[in-house]
C-alpha positions as CSV (number, residue, x, y, z in Angstrom):
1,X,95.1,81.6,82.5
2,X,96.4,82.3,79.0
3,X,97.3,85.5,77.7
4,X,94.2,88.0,77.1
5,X,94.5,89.6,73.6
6,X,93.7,93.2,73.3
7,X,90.6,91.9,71.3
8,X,89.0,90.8,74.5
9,X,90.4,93.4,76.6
10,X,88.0,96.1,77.7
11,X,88.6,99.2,79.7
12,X,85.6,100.5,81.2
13,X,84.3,104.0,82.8
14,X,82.0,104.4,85.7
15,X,78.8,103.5,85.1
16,X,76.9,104.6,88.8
17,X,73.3,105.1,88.8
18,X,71.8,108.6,87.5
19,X,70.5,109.3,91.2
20,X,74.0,109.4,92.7
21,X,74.0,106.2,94.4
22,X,77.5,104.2,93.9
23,X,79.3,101.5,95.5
24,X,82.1,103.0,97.9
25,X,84.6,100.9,96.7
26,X,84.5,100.9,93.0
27,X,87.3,102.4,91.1
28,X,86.5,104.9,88.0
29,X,88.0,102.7,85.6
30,X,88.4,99.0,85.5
31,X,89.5,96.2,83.1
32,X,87.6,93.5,81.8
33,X,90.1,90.5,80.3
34,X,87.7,87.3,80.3
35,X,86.4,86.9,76.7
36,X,83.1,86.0,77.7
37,X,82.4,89.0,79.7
38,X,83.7,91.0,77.2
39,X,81.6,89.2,74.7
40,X,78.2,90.0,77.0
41,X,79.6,93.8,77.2
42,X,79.7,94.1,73.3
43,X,76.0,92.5,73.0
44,X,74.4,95.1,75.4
45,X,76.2,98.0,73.9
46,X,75.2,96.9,70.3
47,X,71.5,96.3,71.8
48,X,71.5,99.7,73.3
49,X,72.3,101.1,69.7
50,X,70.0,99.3,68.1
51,X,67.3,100.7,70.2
52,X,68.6,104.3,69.8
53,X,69.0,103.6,66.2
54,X,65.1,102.5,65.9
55,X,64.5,105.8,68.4
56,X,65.7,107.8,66.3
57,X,68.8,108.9,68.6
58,X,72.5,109.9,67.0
59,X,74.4,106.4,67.7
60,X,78.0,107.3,68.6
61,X,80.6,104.7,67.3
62,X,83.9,104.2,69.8
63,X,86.6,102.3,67.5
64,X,88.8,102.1,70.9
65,X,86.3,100.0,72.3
66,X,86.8,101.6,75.6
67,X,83.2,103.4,76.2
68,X,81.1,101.8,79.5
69,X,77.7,101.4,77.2
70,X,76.3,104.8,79.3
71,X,75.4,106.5,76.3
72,X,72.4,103.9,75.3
73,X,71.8,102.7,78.9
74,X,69.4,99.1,78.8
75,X,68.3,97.3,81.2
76,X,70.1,94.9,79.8
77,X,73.5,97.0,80.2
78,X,72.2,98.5,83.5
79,X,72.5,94.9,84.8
80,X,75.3,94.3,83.6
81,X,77.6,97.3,84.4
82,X,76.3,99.2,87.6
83,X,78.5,98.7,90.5
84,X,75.7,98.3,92.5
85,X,73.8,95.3,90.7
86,X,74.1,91.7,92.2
87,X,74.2,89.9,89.1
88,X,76.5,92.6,87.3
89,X,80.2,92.3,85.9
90,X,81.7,94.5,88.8
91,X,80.1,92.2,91.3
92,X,81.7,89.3,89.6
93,X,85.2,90.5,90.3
94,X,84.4,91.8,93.8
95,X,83.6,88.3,94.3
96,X,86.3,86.5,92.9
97,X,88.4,88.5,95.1
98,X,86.6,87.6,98.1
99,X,87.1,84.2,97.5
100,X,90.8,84.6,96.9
101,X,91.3,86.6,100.3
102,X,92.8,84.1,103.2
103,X,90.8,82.2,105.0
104,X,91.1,84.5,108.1
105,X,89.9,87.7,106.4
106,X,87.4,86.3,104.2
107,X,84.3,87.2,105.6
108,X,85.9,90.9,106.4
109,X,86.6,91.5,102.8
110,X,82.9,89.9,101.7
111,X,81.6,92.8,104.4
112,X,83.7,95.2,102.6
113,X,83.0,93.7,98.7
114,X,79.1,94.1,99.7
115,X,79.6,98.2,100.0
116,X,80.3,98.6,104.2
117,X,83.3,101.6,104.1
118,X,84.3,101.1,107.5
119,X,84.0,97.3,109.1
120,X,85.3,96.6,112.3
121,X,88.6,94.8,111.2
122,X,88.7,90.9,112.4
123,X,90.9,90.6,115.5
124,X,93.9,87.5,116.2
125,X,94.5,87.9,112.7
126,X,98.4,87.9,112.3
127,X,100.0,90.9,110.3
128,X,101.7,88.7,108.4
129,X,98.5,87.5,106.7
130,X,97.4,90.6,105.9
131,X,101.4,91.7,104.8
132,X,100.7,88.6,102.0
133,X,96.8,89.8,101.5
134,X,98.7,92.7,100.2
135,X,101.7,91.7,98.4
136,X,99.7,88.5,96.6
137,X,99.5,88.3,93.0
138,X,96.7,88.9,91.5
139,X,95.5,87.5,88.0
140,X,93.1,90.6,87.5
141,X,94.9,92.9,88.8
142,X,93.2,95.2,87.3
143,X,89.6,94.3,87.6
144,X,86.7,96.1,89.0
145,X,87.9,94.4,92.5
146,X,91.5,96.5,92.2
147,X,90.4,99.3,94.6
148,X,89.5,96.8,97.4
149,X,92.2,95.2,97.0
150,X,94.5,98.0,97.5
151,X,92.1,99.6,100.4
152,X,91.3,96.5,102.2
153,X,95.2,95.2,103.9
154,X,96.1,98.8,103.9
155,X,93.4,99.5,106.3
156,X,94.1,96.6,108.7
157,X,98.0,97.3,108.4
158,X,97.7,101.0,109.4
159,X,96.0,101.1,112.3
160,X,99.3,99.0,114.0
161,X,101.9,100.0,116.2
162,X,105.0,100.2,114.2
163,X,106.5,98.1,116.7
164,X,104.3,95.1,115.9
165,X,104.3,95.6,112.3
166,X,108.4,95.4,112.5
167,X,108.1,91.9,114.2
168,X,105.2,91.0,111.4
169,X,108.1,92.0,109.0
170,X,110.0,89.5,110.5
171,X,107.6,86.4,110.4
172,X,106.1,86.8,106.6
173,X,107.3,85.1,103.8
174,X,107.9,86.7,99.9
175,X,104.6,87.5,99.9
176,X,104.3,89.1,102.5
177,X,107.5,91.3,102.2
178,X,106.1,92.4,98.7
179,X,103.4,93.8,100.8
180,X,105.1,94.9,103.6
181,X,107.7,97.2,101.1
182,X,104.2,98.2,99.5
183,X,103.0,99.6,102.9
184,X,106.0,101.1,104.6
185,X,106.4,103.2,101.2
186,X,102.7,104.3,101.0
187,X,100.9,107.0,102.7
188,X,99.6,105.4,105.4
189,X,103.1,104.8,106.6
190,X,105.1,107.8,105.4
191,X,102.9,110.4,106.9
192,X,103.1,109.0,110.7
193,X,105.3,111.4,113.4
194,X,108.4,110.4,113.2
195,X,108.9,108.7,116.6
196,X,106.1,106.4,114.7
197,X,109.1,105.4,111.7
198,X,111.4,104.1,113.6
199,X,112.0,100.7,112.5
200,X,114.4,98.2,114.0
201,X,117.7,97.2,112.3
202,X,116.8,93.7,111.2
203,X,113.1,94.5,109.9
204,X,114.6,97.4,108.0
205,X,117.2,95.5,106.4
206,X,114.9,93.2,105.4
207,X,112.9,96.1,103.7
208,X,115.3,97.9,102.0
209,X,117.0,94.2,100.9
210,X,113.6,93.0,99.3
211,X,112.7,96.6,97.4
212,X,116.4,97.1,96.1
213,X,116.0,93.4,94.4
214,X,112.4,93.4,93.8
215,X,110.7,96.9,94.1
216,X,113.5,99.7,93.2
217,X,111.1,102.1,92.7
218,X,110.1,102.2,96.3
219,X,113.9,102.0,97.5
220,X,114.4,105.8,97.8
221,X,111.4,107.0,100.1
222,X,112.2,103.2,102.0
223,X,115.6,104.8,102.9
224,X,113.9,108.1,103.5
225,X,111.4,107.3,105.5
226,X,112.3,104.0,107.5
227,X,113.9,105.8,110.6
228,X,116.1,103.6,112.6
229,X,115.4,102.4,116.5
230,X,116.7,100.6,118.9
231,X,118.1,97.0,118.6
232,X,115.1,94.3,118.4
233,X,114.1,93.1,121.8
234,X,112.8,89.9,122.6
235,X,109.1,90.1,122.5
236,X,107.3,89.2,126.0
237,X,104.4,87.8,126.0
């Protein structure tokens, strides 16, 4: 994908229906970056000033561009741009992002992109997979999909024993130890007991070796956190 110029990029407010009801997993603000979606964005906001215009209504001009259309809601717009239509732009990028999730945890995140908050998480599904789920790049990453995309490995990663997370360390690729740094920094890793953060040596170094090339930022509450165990131990079966 080329380069998105600021012309086409769009940053977009919540646009939830007036009666309360909103999809659990949509974020407050979200990008959009493909021209023609921005393009379709611009035609229902200008329709929904028209009509205002004709009705009478002030029209409010935004030269930032960065308004969600709420002011001169449509049908047309409300189709568009509520988290909870089918054929909507938000829906689009929860889709995409199903379809980019591994094969394993595909129909977990469709469960999840559809508006469940709490599916039963897939079992025989290797950390590892959901280590790279979480560290893969994205080419939206900031897309109405972005939420899920954070929520979604975090919530199958922190229900594990640290123990098997440690070995998961072991087996993942670069992927996966982007997302394995991005896990045992965040919240759902920091705030265990800690008899829960103690890490073996060689999943540790491999922790603290991948964020101090590749994610310095995490690097100090890594060497905070990360409490060291016993030497590794062949796992039994």
């Amino acid at each position: 994908m080329s380069p998105t110029s600021r012309t086409d990029r769009l940053v977009m407010g919540d646009f939830s229906r007036a009666d309360g009801a909103r999809h659990p997993h949509h974020p407050r603000s979200y990008e959009i970056t493909d021209p023609a979606e921005a393009s379709e964005v611009r035609a229902v906001r200008e329709l929904g000033r028209l009509r205002a215009a004709a009705a009478g209504d002030v029209v409010f001009t935004c030269a930032c561009e960065d308004g969600d259309g709420a002011h001169h809601p449509t049908p047309e717009s409300n189709r568009l741009l509520n988290p909870l239509s089918p054929d909507g732009i938000p829906a689009r990028h929860r889709a995409r992002w199903v379809a980019a999730a591994p094969a394993e945890l595909r129909e977990y995140a469709g469960t999840l992109a559809a508006g469940e908050e709490d599916p039963a998480a897939p079992r025989g599904v290797p950390l590892s997979v959901a280590f790279g789920w979480l560290g893969a790049v994205r080419e939206e990453p900031r897309d109405a999909a972005w939420l899920l995309a954070d929520r979604a490995p975090l919530r199958l990663l922190a229900g594990a024993a640290t123990a098997e997370l440690a070995w998961a360390v072991r087996e993942t690729d670069r992927a996966g130890l982007e997302g394995a740094v991005q896990f045992f920094a965040s919240e759902e890793f920091t705030t265990r007991h800690p008899k829960r953060r103690r890490v073996p040596d060689t999943a540790r170094d491999l922790l603290l070796r991948y964020a101090r090339s590749h994610r310095p930022a995490d690097l100090p509450v890594l060497e905070r956190r990360l409490l060291r165990a016993p030497e590794d131990r062949i796992r039994r079966s």
